[in-house]
C-alpha positions as CSV (number, residue, x, y, z in Angstrom):
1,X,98.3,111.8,101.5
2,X,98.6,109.2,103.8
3,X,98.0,105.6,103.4
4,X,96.4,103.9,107.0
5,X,95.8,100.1,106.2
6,X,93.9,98.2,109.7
7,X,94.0,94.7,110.1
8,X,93.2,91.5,112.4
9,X,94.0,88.6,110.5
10,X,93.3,84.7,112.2
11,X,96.4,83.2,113.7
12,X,94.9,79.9,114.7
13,X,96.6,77.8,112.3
14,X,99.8,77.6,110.9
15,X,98.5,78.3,107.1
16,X,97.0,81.5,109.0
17,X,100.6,82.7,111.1
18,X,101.9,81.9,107.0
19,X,99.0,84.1,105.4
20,X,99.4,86.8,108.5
21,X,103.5,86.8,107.6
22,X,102.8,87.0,104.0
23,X,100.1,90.1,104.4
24,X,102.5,91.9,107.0
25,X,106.1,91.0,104.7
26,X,104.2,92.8,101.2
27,X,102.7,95.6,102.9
28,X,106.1,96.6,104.5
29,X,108.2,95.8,100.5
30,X,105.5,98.3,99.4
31,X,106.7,100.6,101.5
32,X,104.3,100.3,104.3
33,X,105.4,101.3,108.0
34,X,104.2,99.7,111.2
35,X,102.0,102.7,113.5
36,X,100.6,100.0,115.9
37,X,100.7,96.3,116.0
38,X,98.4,96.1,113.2
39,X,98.3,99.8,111.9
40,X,100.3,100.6,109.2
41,X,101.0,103.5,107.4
42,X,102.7,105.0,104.1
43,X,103.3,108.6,102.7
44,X,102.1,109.5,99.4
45,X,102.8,112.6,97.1
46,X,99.8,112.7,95.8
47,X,95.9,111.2,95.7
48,X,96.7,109.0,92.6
49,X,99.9,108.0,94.0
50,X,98.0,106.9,97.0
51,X,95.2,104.9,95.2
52,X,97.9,102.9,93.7
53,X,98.7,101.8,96.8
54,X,95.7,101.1,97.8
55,X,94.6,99.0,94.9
56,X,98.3,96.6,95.6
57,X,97.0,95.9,99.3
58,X,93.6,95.1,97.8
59,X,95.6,93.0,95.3
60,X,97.6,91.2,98.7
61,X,94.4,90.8,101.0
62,X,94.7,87.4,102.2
63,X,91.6,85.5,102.4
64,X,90.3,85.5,106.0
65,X,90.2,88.3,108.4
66,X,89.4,92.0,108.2
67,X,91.4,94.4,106.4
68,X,90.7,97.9,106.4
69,X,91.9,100.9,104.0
70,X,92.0,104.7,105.2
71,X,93.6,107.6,102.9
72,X,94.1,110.7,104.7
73,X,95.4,114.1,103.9
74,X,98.6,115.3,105.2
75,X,96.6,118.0,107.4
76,X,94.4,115.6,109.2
77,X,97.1,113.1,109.9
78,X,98.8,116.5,111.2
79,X,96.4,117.1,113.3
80,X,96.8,113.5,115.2
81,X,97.6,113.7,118.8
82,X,99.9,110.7,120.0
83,X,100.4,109.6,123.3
84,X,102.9,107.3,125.4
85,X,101.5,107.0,128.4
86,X,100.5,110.0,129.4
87,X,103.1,111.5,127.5
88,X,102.4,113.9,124.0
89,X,104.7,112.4,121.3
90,X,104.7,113.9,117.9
91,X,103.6,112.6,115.2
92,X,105.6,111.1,112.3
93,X,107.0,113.7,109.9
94,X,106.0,113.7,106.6
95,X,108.0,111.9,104.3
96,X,109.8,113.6,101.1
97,X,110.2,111.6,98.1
98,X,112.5,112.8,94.7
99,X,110.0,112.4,92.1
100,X,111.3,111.9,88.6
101,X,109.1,112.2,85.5
């Protein structure tokens, strides 16, 4: 599964550039990668694996702007078509992670 956390946080202020930096710096130490500008992304072995993810960034979400939270399966993120330009890039390759139990 894939993690897809959207976001446009206020910047008007410096407390909001601080709350923005905060956000953007604990996404990325959980493992979060930067997609777009404000798309970020992370690779998860499995659907509970995932929704502890998810519930961290819930636990993070700063408390103005709009924060959204996408899980999708390795297929449909697979099936994403990228482009630079008018150029086809792929997509991102799918992350393998030792699991130890």
């Amino acid at each position: 599964m894939w993690v897809l956390v959207f976001f446009d946080l206020p910047t008007e202020t410096k407390k909001d550039r601080k709350n923005y930096a905060r956000f953007r710096k604990d996404i990325l130490a959980d493992g979060f990668a930067m997609f777009q500008f404000s798309i970020y992304l992370r690779h998860c072995s499995s659907k509970e694996n995932a929704e502890v993810h998810v519930k961290r960034v819930k636990g993070i979400l700063p408390s103005k702007g709009h924060v959204g939270i996408m899980l999708v399966t390795d297929k449909q993120f697979g099936m994403m078509e990228i482009f630079r330009g008018k150029e086809l890039v792929e997509a991102p390759e799918t992350v393998q992670q030792l699991e130890l139990f």
